[in-house]
N, C-alpha and C positions, 0 to 999 in steps of 0.2 A: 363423426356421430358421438362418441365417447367425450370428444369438448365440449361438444353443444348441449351433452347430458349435464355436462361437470357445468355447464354452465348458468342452465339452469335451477339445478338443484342446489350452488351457489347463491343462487337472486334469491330463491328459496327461502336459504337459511337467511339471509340476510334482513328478508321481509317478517320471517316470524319475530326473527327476533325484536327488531324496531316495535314489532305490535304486541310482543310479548312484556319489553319493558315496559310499553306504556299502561300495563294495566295495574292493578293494586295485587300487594304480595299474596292477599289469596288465590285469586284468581294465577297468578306466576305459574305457583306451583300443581296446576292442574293442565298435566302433560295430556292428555287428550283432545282437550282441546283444539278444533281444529281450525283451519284458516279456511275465511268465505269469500275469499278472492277467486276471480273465476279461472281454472286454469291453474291455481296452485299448486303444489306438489303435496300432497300428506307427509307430512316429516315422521311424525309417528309412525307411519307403516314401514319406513326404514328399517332394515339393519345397526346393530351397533358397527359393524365394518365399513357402509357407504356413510355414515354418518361422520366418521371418524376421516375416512378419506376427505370429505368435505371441509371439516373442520383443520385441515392440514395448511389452508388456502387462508386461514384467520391469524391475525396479530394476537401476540401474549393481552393488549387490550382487551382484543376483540373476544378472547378469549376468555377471560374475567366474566364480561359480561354475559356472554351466551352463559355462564353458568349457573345466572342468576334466571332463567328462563323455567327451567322445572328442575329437578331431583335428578333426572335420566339426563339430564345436561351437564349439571353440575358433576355428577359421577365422571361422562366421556371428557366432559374439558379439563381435566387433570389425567386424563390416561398419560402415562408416561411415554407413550411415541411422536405425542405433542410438542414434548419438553424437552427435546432433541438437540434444537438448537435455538435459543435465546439470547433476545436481544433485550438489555433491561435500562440502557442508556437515558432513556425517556422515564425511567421512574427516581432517577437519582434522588430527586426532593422527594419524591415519595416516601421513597424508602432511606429516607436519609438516617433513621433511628438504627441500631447497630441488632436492636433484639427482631425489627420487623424484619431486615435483611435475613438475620440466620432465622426466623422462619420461614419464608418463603425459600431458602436455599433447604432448608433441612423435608419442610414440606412438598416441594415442588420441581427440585433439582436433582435428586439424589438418585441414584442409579440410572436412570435415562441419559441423560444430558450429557452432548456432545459438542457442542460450542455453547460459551459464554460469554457476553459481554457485558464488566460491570461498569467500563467508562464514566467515571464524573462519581463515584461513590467513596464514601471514605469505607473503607476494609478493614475489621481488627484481624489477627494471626488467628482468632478462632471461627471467623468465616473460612478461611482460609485452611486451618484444620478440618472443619467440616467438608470441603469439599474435596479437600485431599483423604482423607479417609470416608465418605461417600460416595462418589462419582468416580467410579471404576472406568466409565468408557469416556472422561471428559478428555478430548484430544486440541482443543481449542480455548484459550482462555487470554482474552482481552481486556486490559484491565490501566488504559492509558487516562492521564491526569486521575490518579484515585492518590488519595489519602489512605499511607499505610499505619497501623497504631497498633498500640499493645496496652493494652489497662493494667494498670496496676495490679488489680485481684486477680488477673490471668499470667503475669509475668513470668511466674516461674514456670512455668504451662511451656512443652517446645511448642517451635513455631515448625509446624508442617506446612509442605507444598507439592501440590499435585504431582506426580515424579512419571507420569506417560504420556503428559503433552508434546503435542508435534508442532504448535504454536502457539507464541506467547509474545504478547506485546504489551510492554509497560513504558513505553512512550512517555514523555511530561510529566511522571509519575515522583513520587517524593514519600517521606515518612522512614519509618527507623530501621537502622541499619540492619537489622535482626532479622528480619523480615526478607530484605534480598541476598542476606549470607544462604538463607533457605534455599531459598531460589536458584543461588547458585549452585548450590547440592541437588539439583532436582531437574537438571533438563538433560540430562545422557540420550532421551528419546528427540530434540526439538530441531526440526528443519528449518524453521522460522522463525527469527529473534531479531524484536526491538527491543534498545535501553533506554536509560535515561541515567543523569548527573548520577542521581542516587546509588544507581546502581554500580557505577563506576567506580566511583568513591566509597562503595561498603569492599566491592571484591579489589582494591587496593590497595587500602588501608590494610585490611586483615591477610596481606603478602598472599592471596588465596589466587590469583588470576592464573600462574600456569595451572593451578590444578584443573578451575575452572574451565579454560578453556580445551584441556586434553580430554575433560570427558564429553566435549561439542563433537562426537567424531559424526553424525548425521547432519551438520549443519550445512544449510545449502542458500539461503539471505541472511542478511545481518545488516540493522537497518540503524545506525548512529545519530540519526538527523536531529541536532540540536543541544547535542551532548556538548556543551562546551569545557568540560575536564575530560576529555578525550584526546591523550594525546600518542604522538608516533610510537611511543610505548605498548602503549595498550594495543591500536592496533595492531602492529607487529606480532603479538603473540597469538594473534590468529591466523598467521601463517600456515598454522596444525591443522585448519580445518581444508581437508584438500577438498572435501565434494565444494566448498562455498562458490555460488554460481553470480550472488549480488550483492554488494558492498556499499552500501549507502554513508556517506560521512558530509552529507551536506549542512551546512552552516556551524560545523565541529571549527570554530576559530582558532584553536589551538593544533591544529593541525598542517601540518608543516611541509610533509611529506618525503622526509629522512627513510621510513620508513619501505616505500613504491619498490626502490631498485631490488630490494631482499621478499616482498612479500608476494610482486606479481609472480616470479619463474616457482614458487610455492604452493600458486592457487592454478593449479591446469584444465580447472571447471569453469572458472570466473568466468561471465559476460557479461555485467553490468557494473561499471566503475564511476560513481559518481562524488566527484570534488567540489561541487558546487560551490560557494561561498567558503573557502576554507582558506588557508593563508599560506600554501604552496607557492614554491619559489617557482625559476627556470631550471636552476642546475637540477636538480632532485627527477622532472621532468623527462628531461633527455637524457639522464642515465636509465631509464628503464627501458627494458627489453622488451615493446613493444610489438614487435613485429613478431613475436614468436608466442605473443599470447593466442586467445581466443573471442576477447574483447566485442561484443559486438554494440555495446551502448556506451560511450565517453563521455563525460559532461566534466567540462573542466568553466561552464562558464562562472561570471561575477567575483574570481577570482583576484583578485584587488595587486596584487602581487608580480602577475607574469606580464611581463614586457613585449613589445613589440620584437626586439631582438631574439631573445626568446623562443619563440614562435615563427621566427625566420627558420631556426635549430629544428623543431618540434614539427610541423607541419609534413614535410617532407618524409619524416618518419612514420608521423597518423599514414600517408597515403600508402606507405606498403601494408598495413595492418592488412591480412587478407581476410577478416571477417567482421570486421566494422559496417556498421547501418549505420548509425547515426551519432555526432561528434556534436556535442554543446560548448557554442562559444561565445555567449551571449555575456555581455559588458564586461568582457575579459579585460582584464587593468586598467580596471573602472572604464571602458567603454573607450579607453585611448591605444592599446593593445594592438590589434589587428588594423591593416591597410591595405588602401590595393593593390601594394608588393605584395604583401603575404599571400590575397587571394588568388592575383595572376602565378606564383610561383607552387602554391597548392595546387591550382589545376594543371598544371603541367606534370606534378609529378603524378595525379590522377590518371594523365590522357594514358600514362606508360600501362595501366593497368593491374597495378598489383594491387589493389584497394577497391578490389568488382563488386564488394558488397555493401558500398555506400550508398545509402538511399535518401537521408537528411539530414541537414545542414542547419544549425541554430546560429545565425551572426544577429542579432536583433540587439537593442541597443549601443551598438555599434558606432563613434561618432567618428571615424576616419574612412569609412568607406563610403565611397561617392555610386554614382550608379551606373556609371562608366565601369569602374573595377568590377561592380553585380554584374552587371551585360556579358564584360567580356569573359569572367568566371563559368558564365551559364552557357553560354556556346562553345566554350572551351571543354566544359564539363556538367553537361544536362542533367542535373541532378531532379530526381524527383518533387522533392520537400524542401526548397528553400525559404527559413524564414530572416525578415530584414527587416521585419517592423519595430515603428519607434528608433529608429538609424536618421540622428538628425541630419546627415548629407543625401538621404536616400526623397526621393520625388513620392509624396503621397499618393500617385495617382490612384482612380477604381480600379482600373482596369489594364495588366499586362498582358498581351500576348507574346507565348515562345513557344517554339517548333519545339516539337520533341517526337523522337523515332517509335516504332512499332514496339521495339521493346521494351521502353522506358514506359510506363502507366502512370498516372500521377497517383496519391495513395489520400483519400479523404481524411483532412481530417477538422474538426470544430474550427480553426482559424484558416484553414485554407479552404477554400470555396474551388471545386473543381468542376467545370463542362466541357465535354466532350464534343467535336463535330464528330460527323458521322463518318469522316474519315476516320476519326481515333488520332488525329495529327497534333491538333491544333488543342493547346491548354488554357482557358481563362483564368485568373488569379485574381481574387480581390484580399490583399491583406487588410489583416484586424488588426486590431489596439492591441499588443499583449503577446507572451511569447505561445507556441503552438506544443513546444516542449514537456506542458506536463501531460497534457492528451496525449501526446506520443508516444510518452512513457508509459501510461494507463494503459493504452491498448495493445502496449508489446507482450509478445509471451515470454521475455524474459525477466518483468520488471517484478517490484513490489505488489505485493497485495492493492494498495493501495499511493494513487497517485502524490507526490512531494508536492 
């Protein structure tokens, strides 16, 4: 009953509004006004509380606009319980001017506002002061591909930064060095951290990075993706951070993985380790102590580097990992890597059972597995989620069927198409174009914020 109100007085708002803009601005501002729709809601006779609860349901747009509706509107669409949490990605041209930005930051951000996203905006250090000494409760600030600057006439100006965020992501981000030395001084509170080049290269240059990373003592993801001056160095010195549960360094080409043997038995929280695209060897591989992590997401796929031989070494070790879901091995040494030896000798060491909590298999791109080596892999070891698309030995067919047991469930997800008979025996398969991997990672609860 309480949706079906909320839903109506939703359509509601929504109806005044449309008929409110469309009238000329004297008529706007005469809130009385009622609507001769039959069945309407009187908005007027509202509360300022259900009105406001309503207006919870509107975009920072949508919001704009309703304020333009009468005087009593305009007042509730800036109440500061609105401006909570903001998303301003969609305004970047807009607000592309640096004085418009810190007025709607000084005007409309300040004390409320608990997540921000300025994605795509160029930032000077005095936004940046502003909302570090305004916005006492901002615990969230997103602030990926921005242009960071410092004007001349504000130079001598410090450059402040928020110092009580719990997440910050400057992904793709670029601009002067000065700016992420800040930065670096200012996240002792931050669970959640993405870099970027920039950032790399200010807290390097300036010999600052043990400091930096000793005072990460709450950090618990740390998302590298694309940092190509990221090297086994750098990583290594977060080590320190023993809560960190997710490690992202996918497409860090400079990464080597000198690093793995000293840094896994350091992190005893880690379950997500992702190599993706990096330039890890074999030997580095098999000297980590695997089997006594807690690892439950591996992705070592498009790894250009690991050999087939390699992987003769490695595999054997993945299978006693006791807390593994799911291992990415998609176009591993460039896609010549993995064979049907590897897969027949992986599932043998599977059948023994120390590796109970594998659930999905990334071999996709694959070009030495035939579908003889899949067959026999999959009755050997029935795994839930196996993806194989795009495997130029592998049969495009529609349609697979395989047996799989009472306990095995298959797990839905965007590329795997799953039906059930009503026995619950029998699984239909139709693979897609494209690996299944990043939705899997999406909808794990142990992954990133946001899908690689």
């Amino acid at each position: 009953m309480v949706k079906e109100l909320v839903r109506k007085l939703s359509n509601a708002v929504i109806y005044n509004i449309t008929r409110a803009l469309s009238v000329n601005e004297e008529d706007r501002q005469d809130e009385g006004e009622e609507s001769s729709r039959p069945g309407s809601v009187q908005i007027s006779a509202l509360n300022e509380s259900t009105i406001l609860k309503i207006f919870q349901y509107l975009s920072i747009s949508e919001l704009i606009n309703t304020s333009l509706v009468c005087k009593r509107w305009q007042h509730l669409s800036f109440d500061g319980s609105l401006w909570r949490n903001v998303d301003l990605r969609h305004f970047a041209q807009t607000l592309h001017d640096e004085q418009a930005l810190r007025f709607v930051t000084n005007a409309y951000l300040v004390q409320k506002v608990e997540t921000l996203d300025l994605s795509g905006f160029n930032v000077s250090h005095m936004t940046l002061n502003s909302l570090a000494s305004n916005c006492p409760d901002l615990r969230k600030l997103v602030l990926k591909s921005v242009t960071f600057s410092i004007h001349e006439e504000d130079a001598e100006k410090e450059v402040l930064f928020p110092a009580d965020l719990e997440h910050l992501d400057i992904r793709y981000s670029h601009g002067d060095a000065a700016v992420y030395q800040a930065m670096a001084r200012s996240l002792t509170k931050v669970k959640w951290l993405g870099l970027c080049d920039a950032f790399v290269l200010a807290v390097t240059a300036q010999q600052t990075l043990q400091q930096t990373v000793s005072s990460l003592e709450k950090l618990e993801k740390l998302d590298l993706t694309h940092c190509n001056l990221a090297k086994d160095e750098f990583v290594e010195a977060f080590g320190v951070c023993c809560r960190l549960k997710v490690l992202s360094l996918r497409k860090c080409t400079h990464i080597e993985g000198e690093f793995l043997p000293k840094i896994i038995p350091q992190l005893p929280c880690l379950e997500t380790l992702i190599l993706n695209s990096t330039s890890i060897e074999d030997e580095p591989l098999n000297e980590v102590d695997w089997v006594n992590s807690k690892i439950k997401y591996l992705d070592i796929g498009c790894c250009p580097l690991i050999s087939s031989k390699g992987l003769d070494s490695l595999l054997p070790i993945v299978a006693q990992m006791p807390y593994l879901e799911y291992f990415g091995l998609c176009r591993v040494g460039e896609g010549r890597a993995l064979t049907d030896d590897n897969l027949q000798s992986f599932a043998k060491q599977l059948q023994i059972g120390t590796c109970p909590a594998l659930k999905s298999l990334n071999l996709s791109l694959s070009n030495n597995i035939t579908d003889e080596g899949v067959e026999s892999f999959q009755k050997a070891y029935p795994i839930e989620t196996l993806d194989v698309s795009n495997c130029s030995q592998i049969t495009d067919d529609d349609d697979d069927v395989f047996e799989l047991t009472n306990e095995r469930k298959p797990s839905v997800t965007d590329s795997v198409i799953s039906t059930m008979s009503d026995e619950g025996q029998k699984l239909t398969r139709k693979r897609s174009r494209g690996s299944f991997s990043t939705v899997q990672f999406a909808l794990s609860n142990y992954s990133l914020e946001t899908p690689l």
